[in-house]
ZAMARGU-4260 file (C-alpha; in steps of 0.2 Angstrom, whole numbers, plus 5000, padded with zeros to 4 digits):
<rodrens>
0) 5000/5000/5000 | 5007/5017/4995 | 5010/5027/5011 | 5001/5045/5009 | 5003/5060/5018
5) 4985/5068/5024 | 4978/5080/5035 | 4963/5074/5050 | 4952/5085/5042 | 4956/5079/5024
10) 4955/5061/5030 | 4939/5062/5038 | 4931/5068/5021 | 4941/5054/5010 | 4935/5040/5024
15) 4917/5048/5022 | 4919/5046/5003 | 4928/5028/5005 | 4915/5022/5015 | 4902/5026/5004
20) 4907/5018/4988 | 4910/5003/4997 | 4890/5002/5005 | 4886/5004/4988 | 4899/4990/4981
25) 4896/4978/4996 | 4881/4980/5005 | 4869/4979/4990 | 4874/4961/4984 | 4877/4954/5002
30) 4860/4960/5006 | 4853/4952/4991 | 4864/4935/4996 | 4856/4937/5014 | 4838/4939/5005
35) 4838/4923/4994 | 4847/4912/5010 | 4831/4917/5024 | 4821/4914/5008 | 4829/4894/5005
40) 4827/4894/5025 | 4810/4900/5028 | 4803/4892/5010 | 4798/4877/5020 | 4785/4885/5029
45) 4775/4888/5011 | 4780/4872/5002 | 4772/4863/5019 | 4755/4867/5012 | 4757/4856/4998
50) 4770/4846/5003 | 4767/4838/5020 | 4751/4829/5010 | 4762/4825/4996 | 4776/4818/5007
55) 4765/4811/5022 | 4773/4821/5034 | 4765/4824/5051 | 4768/4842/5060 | 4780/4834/5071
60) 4792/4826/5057 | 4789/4843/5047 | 4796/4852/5060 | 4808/4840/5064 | 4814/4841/5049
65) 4813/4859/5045 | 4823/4860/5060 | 4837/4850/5058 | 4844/4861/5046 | 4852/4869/5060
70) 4860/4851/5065 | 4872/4853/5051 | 4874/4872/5050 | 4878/4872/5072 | 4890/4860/5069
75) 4902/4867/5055 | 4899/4885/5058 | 4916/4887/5070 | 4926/4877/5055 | 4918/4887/5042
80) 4923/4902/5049 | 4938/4900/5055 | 4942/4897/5034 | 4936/4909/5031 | 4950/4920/5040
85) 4962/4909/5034 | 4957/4908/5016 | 4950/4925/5014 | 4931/4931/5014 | 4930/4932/4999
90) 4933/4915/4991 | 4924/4904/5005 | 4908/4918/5004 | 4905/4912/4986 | 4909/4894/4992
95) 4895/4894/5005 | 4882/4901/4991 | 4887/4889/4978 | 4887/4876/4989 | 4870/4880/5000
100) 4862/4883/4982 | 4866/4867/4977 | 4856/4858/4991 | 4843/4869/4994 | 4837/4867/4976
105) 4841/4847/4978 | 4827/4848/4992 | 4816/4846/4975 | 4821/4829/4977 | 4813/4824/4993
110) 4802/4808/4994 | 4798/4809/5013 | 4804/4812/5032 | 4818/4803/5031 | 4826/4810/5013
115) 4819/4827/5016 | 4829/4830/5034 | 4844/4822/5025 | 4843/4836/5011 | 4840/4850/5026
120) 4855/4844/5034 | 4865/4846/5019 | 4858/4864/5015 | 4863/4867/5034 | 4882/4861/5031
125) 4884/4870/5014 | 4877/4886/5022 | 4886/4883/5040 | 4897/4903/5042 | 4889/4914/5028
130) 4880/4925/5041 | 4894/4927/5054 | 4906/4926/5041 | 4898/4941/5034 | 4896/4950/5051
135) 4913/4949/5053 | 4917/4954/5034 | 4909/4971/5038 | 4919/4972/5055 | 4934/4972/5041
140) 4928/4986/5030 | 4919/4998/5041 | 4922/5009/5056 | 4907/5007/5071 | 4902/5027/5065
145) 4897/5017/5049 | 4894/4999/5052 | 4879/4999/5063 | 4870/5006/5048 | 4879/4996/5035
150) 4873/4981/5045 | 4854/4986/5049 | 4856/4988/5029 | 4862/4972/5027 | 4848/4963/5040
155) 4835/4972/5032 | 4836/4957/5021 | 4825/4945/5033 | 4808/4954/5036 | 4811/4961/5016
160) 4814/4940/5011 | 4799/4937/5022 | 4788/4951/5014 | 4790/4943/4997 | 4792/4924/5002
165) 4773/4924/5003 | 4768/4931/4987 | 4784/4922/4977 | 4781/4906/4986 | 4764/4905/4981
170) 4766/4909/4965 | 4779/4896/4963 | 4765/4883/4971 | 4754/4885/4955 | 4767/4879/4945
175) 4761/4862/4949 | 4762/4850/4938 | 4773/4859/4925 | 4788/4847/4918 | 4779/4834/4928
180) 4786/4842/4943 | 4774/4847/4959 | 4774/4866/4963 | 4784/4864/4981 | 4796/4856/4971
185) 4797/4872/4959 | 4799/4882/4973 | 4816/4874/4981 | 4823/4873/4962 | 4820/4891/4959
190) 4824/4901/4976 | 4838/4889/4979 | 4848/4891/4962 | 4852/4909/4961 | 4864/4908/4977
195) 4876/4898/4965 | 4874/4915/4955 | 4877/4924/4970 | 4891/4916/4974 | 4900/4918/4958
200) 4895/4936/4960 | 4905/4936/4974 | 4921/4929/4969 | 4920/4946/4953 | 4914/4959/4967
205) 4922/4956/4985 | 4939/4960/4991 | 4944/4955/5009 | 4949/4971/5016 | 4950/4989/5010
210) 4967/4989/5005 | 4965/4976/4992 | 4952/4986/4983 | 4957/4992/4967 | 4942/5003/4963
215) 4947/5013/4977 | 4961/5029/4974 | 4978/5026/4987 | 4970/5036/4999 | 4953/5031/5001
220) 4962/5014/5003 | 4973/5022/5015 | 4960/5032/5025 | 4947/5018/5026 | 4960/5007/5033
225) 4968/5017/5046 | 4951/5020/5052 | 4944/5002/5055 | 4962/5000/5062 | 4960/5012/5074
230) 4944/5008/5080 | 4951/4990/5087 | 4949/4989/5106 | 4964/4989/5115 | 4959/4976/5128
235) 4952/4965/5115 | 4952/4945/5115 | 4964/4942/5101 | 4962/4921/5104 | 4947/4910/5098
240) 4948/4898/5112 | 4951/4912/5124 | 4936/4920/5122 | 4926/4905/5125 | 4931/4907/5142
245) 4923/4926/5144 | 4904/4925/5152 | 4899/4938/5138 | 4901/4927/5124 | 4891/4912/5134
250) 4877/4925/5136 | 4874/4931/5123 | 4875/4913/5113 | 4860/4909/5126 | 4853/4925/5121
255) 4853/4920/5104 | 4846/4902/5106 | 4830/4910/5116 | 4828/4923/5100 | 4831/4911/5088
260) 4818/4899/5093 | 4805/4916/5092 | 4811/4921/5073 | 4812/4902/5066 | 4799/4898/5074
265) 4784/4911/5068 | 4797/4909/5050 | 4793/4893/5047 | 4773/4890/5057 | 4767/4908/5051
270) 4759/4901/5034 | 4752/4886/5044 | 4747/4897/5059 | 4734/4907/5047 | 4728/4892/5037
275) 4718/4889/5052 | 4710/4906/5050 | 4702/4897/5032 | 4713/4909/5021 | 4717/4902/5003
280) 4734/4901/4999 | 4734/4918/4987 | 4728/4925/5006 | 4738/4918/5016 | 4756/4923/5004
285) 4749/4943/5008 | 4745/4940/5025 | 4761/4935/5030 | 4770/4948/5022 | 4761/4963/5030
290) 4769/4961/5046 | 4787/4959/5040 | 4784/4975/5031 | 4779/4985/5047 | 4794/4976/5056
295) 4806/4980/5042 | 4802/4999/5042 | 4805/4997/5063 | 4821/4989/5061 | 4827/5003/5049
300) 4821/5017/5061 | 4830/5007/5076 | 4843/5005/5065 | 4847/5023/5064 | 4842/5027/5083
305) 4855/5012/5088 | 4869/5020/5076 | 4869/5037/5085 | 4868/5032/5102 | 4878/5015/5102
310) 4870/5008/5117 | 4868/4989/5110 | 4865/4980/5127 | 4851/4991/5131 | 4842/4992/5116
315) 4843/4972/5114 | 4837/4970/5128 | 4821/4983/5123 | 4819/4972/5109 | 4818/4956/5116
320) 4805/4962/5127 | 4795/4971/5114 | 4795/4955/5105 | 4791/4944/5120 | 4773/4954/5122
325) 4767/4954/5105 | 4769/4934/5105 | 4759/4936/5123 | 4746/4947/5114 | 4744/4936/5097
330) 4736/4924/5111 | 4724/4934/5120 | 4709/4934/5104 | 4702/4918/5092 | 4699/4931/5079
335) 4712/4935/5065 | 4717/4953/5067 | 4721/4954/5085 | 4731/4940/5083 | 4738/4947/5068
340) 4744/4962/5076 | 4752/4955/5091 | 4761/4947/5079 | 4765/4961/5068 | 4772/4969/5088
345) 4781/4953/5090 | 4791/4955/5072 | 4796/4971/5074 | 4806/4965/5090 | 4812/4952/5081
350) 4818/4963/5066 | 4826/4974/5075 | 4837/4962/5090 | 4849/4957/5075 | 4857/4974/5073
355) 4859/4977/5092 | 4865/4960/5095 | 4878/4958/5081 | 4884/4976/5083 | 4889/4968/5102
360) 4904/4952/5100 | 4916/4967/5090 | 4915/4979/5108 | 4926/4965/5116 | 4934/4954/5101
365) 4948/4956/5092 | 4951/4949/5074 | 4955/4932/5075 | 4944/4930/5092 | 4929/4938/5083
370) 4928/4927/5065 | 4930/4910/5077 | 4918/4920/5091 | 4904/4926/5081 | 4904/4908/5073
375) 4906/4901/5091 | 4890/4909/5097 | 4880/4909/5081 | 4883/4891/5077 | 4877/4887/5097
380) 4862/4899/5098 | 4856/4895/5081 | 4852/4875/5089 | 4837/4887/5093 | 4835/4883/5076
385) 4830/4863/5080 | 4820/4867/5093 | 4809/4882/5087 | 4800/4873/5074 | 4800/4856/5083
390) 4792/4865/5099 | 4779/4873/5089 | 4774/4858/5080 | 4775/4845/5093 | 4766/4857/5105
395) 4754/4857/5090 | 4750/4840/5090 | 4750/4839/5108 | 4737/4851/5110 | 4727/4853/5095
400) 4733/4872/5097 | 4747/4884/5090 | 4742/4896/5107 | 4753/4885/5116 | 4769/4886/5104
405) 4765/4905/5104 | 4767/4907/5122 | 4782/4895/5122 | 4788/4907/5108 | 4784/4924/5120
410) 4794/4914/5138 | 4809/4911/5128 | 4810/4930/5123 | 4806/4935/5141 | 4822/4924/5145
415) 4831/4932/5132 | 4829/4950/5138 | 4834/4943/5157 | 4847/4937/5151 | 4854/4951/5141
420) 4850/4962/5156 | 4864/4953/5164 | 4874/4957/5150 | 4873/4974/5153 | 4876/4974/5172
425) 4893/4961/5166 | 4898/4972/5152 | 4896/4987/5166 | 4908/4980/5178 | 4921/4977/5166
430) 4920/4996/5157 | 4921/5002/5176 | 4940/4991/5181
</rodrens>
């Protein structure tokens, strides 16, 4: 890198100007990316209108099975990561697309419980890292003035994938029958491939870090590096295994499990959950997406309210409890739009913990420490994952109800926000030594 000669003021304005050609470079694609992977995740919860009759599956193997994605993605998640700082973001990025493409359309191919949870698993080993590893990506190209927002950009990719995942999913159902294929199978093929194109997007568009990028001048490289330097904590947990050893990271993975089995859960039972209100399928696709539309334009608006005042730990814990009562309040009415806008209450919660949550592990990790630590706690809290969907469905079966998965859904969020009030009084303690 060519060593350049600037002034404060001058560098401030060339970061401002470095920064912005990279959101535009970067975030736009690995937004997209995100889009099309909660799409191949949630996807089941629409192809299990046609499908479970097709495939004989009960609610309690659907879920099983929708769940156990998160078998194979928890368990390579560290190891995925951890290549990825060895080998560069960049290549392993488009490996994980290609690779989590491949299966997720291959999901086509299902015959029943036990061949369809065998291709789940698969989807979850070929995706295992893209979202931490993509966390950690921004940690590498923006400075925290910036990233909070870069990544409430780059989040906005779930309630947005859940908006359309209704009306494309459906849509993709009526293809039924054409090439001899049923329309859930349509659906896997055609949300599952274009990661593949993603991928190899990737490999043309991405650079590891800023001084790598050619299609920025000498100083902007210069500028945008020094800054994201800069901004490393000087007390930070430089080693992997080391940081598994720091409270903080083992609450917030338990955080994460309790949200995770909220967000997966209503992802993947949320088409079911209104077919029970004797909607057609054409309904139901519109339904679904009118709350993840409100939660994305509160994530956004929290997203810029969380970027000014940086206060993560609290406002997690503000989200986790917002989400906790609309699941309690989806409960409290039989008819359809009470119950629809305590869930439209619960998704903005849930929209809007990610970008608290994630903008937490780089307060406290340092480079190496945060790829393997990220990994570390999203690999363990996404088991939430499993047991999300199982819980609803088996509770389901057990009690001819979705109230009770609901309110199992609304007490794991309560523990979430206990727990990260813990957080906050830990993460107090040590800014005060």
């Amino acid at each position: 890198m060519r060593t350049t000669t600037i002034t404060q003021e001058t560098a401030r304005s060339v970061e401002q100007l470095a920064c912005r050609k990279a959101a535009l470079r970067i975030v736009p694609l690995l937004a997209f990316a995100y889009f099309i992977n909660y799409l191949d995740r949630t996807n089941v919860g629409f192809a299990a209108l046609a499908m479970n009759r097709d495939l004989g599956l009960t609610a309690s193997q659907f879920g099983l099975a929708a769940g156990i994605f998160y078998v194979g993605y928890c368990f390579f998640e560290v190891p995925s990561n951890l290549a990825l700082y060895r080998f560069g973001a960049r290549r392993w990025l488009a490996r994980i697309m290609i690779t989590w493409g491949l299966f997720a359309a291959a999901t086509s191919f299902a015959t029943g419980a036990v061949s369809y949870s065998l291709l789940r698993l698969l989807a979850g080993i070929g995706e295992a890292g893209f979202f931490p590893g993509v966390i950690f990506f921004l940690t590498l190209w923006f400075p925290a003035s910036y990233r909070t927002q870069m990544m409430a950009w780059f989040l906005a990719a779930v309630p947005l994938s859940s908006v359309f995942s209704g009306p494309l999913s459906v849509s993709m159902l009526k293809l039924e029958g054409w090439l001899g294929l049923h329309g859930w199978q349509w659906l896997f093929i055609l949300q599952g491939l274009p990661a593949c194109v993603l991928g190899v997007l990737c490999l043309k568009v991405l650079r590891d870090s800023p001084d790598k990028a050619k299609w920025l001048t000498p100083e902007e490289r210069l500028a945008l590096q020094t800054a994201v330097e800069r901004e490393r904590p000087a007390n930070a947990e430089k080693h992997f295994m080391r940081s598994l050893l720091d409270w903080r990271v083992w609450l917030l993975t338990a955080i994460l499990f309790s949200y995770i089995i909220g967000i997966l859960g209503i992802g993947v039972w949320l088409p079911t959950i209104l077919k029970t209100h004797h909607l057609s399928d054409t309904q139901i696709g519109l339904l679904t997406a009118l709350p993840y539309v409100v939660g994305s334009v509160g994530m956004l608006l929290w997203g810029r309210v969380l970027a000014r005042s940086q206060r993560y730990v609290k406002h997690l814990a503000l989200t986790c409890g917002l989400a906790a009562i609309g699941f309690f309040c989806s409960v409290v009415s039989d008819e359809l739009v009470p119950a629809m806008v305590g869930l439209t209450i619960a998704l903005i919660g849930l929209s809007s913990v990610r970008t608290c949550f994630y903008s937490i592990p780089a307060t406290f990790l340092g480079k190496e420490a945060a790829a393997g630590g990220l990994a570390f706690i999203n690999s363990v809290g996404s088991l939430g994952g499993l047991v999300g969907p199982y819980m609803v469905g088996w509770l389901k079966d057990t009690t001819g109800s979705f109230k009770a998965g609901l309110i199992g859904m609304g007490a794991m969020l309560v523990l979430a926000t206990f727990l990260t009030v813990v957080l906050l009084v830990i993460m107090k303690r040590k800014d005060a030594r």
